[in-house]
N, CA, C and O of each residue as an XYZ file, in Angstrom:
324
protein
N     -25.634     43.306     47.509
C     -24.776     42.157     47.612
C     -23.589     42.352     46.658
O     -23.756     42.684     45.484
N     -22.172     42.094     47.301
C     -21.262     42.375     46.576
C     -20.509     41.423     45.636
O     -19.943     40.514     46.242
N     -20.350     41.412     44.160
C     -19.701     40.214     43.897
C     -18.785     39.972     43.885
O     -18.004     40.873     43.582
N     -18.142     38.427     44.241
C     -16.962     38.171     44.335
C     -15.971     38.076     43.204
O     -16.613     37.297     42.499
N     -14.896     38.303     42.543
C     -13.786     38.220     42.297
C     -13.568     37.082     41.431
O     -14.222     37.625     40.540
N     -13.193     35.868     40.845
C     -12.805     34.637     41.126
C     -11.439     34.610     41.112
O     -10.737     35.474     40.588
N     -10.920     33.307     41.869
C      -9.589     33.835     41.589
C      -8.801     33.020     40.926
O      -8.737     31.866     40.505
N      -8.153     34.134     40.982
C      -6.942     33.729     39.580
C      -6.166     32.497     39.549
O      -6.034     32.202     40.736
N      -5.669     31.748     38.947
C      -5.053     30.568     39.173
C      -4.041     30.826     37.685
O      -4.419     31.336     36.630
N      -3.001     30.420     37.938
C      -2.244     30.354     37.015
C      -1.468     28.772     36.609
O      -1.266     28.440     37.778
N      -1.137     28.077     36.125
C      -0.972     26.742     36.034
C       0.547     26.383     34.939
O       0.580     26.758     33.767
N       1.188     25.953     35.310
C       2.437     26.609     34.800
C       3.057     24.643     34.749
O       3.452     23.864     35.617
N       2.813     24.531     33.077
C       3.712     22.933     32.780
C       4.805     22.915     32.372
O       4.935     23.677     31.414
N       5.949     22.241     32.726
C       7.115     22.097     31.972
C       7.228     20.581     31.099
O       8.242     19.893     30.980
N       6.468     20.428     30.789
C       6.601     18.977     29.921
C       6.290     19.662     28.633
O       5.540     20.590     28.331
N       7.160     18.857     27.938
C       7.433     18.741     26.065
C       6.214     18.053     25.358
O       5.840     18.606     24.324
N       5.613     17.055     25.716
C       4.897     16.255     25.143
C       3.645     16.066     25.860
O       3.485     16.413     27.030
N       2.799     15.533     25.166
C       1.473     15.582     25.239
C       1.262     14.298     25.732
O       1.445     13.276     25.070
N       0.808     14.344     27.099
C       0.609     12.526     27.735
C      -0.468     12.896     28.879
O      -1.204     13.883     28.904
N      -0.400     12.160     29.539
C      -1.307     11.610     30.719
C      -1.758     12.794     31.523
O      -2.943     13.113     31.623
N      -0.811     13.401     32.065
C      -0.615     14.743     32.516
C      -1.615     15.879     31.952
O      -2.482     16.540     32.523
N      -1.145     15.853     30.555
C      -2.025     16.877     30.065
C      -3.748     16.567     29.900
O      -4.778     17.170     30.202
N      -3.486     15.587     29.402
C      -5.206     14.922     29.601
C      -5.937     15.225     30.623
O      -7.122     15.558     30.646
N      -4.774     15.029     31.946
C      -5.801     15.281     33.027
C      -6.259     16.789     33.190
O      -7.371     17.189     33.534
N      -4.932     17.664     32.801
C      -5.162     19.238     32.821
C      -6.514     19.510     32.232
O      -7.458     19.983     32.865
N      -6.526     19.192     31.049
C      -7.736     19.254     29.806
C      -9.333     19.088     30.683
O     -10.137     20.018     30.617
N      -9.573     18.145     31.277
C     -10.609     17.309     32.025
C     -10.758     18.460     33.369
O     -11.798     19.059     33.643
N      -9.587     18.574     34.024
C     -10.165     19.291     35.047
C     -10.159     20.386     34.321
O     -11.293     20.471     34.794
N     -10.004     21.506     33.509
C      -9.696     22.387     33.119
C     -11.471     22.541     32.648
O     -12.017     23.620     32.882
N     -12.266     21.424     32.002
C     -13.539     21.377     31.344
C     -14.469     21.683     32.342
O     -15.472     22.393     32.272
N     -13.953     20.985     33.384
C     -15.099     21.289     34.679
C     -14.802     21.877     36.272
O     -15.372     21.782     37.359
N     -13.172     22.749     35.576
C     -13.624     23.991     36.846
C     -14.411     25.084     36.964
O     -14.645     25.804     35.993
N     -14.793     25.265     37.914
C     -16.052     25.951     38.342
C     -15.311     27.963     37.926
O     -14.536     28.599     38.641
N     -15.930     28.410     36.611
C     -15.468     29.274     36.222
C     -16.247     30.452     36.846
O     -15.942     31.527     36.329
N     -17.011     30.516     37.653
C     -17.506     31.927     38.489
C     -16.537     31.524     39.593
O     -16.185     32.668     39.880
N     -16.052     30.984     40.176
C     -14.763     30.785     41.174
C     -13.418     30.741     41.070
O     -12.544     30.817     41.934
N     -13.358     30.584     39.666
C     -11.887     30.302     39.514
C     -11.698     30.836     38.086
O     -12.378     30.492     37.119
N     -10.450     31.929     38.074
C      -9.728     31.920     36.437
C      -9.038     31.549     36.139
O      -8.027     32.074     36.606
N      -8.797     30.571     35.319
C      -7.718     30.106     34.825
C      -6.506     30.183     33.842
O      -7.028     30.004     32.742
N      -5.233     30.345     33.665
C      -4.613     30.981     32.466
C      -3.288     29.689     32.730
O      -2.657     29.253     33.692
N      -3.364     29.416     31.104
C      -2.485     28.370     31.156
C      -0.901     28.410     31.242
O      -0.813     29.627     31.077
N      -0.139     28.171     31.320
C       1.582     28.418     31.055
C       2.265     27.397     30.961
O       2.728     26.681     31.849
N       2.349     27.305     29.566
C       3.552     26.179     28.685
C       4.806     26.845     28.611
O       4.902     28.055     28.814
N       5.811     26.086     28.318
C       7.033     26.594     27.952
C       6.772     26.332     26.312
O       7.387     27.120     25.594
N       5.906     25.283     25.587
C       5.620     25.100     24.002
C       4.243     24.915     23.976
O       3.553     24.547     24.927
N       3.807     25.231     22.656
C       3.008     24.833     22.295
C       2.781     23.385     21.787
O       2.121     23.382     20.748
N       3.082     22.358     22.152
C       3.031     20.708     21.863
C       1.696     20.233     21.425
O       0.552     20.434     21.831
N       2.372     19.328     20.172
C       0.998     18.778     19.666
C       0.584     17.686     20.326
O       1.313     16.851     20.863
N      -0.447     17.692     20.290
C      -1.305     16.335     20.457
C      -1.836     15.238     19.073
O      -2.796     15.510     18.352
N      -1.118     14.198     18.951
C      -0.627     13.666     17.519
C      -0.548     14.633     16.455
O       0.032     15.718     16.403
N      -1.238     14.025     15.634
C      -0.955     14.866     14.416
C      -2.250     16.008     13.856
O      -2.019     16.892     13.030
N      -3.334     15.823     14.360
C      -4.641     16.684     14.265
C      -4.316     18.100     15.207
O      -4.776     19.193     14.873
N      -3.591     17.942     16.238
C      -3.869     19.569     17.079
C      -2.935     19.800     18.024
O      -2.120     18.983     18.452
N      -3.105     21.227     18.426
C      -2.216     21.656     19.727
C      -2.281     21.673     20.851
O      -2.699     20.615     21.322
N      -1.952     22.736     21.831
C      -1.973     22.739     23.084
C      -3.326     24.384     23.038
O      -4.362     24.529     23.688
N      -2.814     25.125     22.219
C      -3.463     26.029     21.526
C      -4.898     25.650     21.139
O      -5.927     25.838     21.788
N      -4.764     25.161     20.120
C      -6.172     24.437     19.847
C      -7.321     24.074     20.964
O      -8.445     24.572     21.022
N      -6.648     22.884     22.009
C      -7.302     22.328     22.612
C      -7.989     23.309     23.744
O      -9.155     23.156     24.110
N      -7.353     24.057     24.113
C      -7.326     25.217     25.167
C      -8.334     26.344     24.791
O      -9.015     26.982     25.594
N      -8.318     26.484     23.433
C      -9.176     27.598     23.173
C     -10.431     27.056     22.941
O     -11.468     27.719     22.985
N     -10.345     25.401     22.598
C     -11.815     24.988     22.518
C     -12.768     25.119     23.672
O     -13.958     25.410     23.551
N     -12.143     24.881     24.799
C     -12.844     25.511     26.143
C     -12.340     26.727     26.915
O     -12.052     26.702     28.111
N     -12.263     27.750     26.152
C     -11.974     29.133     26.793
C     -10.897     28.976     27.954
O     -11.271     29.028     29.125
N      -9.762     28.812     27.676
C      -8.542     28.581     28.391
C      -7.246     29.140     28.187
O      -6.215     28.641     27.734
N      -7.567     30.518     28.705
C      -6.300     31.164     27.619
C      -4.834     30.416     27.784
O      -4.770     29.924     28.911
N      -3.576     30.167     26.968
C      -2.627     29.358     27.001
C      -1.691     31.054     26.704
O      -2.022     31.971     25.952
N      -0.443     30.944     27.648
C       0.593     32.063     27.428
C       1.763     31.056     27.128
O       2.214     30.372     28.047
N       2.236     30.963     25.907
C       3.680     30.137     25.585
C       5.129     31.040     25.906
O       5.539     32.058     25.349
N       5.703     30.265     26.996
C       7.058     31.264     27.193
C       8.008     30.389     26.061
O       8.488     29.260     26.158
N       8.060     31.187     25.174
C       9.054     30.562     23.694
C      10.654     30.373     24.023
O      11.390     29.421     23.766
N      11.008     31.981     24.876
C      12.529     31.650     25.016
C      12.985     31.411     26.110
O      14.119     31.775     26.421
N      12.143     30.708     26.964
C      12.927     30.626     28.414
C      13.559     29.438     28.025
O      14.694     29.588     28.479
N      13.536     28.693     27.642
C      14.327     27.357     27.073
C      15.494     27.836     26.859
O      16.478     27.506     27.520
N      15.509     28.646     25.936
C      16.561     29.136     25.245
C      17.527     29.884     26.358
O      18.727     29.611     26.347
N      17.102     30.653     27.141
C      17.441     31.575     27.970
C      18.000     30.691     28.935
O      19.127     30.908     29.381
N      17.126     29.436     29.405
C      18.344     28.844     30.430
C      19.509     28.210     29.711
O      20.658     28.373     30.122
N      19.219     27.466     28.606
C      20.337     26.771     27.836
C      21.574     27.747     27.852
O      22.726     27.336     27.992
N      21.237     29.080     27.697
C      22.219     30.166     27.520
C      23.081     30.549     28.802
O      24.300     30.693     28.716
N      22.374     30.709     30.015
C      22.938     31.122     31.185
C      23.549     29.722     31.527
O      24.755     29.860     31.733
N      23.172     28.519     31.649
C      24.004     27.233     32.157
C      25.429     26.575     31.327
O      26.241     25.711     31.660
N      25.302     27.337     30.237
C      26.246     26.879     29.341
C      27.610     27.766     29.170
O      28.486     27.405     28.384
């Protein structure tokens, strides 16, 4: 019997701040089915969640790798301007 794969999912936020949105990411993120699905996160920041933690933090507490693109911000500000 051959095993399957899971697949990849990539999840890609453009929000600054830590709200409703992300909560929900967090929640489904706790209980997707990880022999079916991989997940890898994509922020444009690392944003806190008040003053105790990150996006970092929270992500690694349930094995969620997070990739921060630091200068694409920067990079569009640059080309539109």
């Amino acid at each position: 019997m051959s095993s399957i794969k899971p697949v990849r999912v990539l999840l890609l936020d453009t929000g600054n701040e830590w709200g409703g949105g992300t909560n929900n990411l967090i929640e489904i993120f706790k209980r997707i089915d990880r022999n079916r699905f991989s997940v890898t996160a994509l922020f444009y920041i690392n944003y806190c969640k008040g003053k105790t933690s990150d996006l970092q933090t929270e992500l690694t507490a349930i094995n969620i790798p997070l990739k921060v693109l630091r200068c694409v911000m920067c990079c569009i500000i640059w080309i539109c301007s």
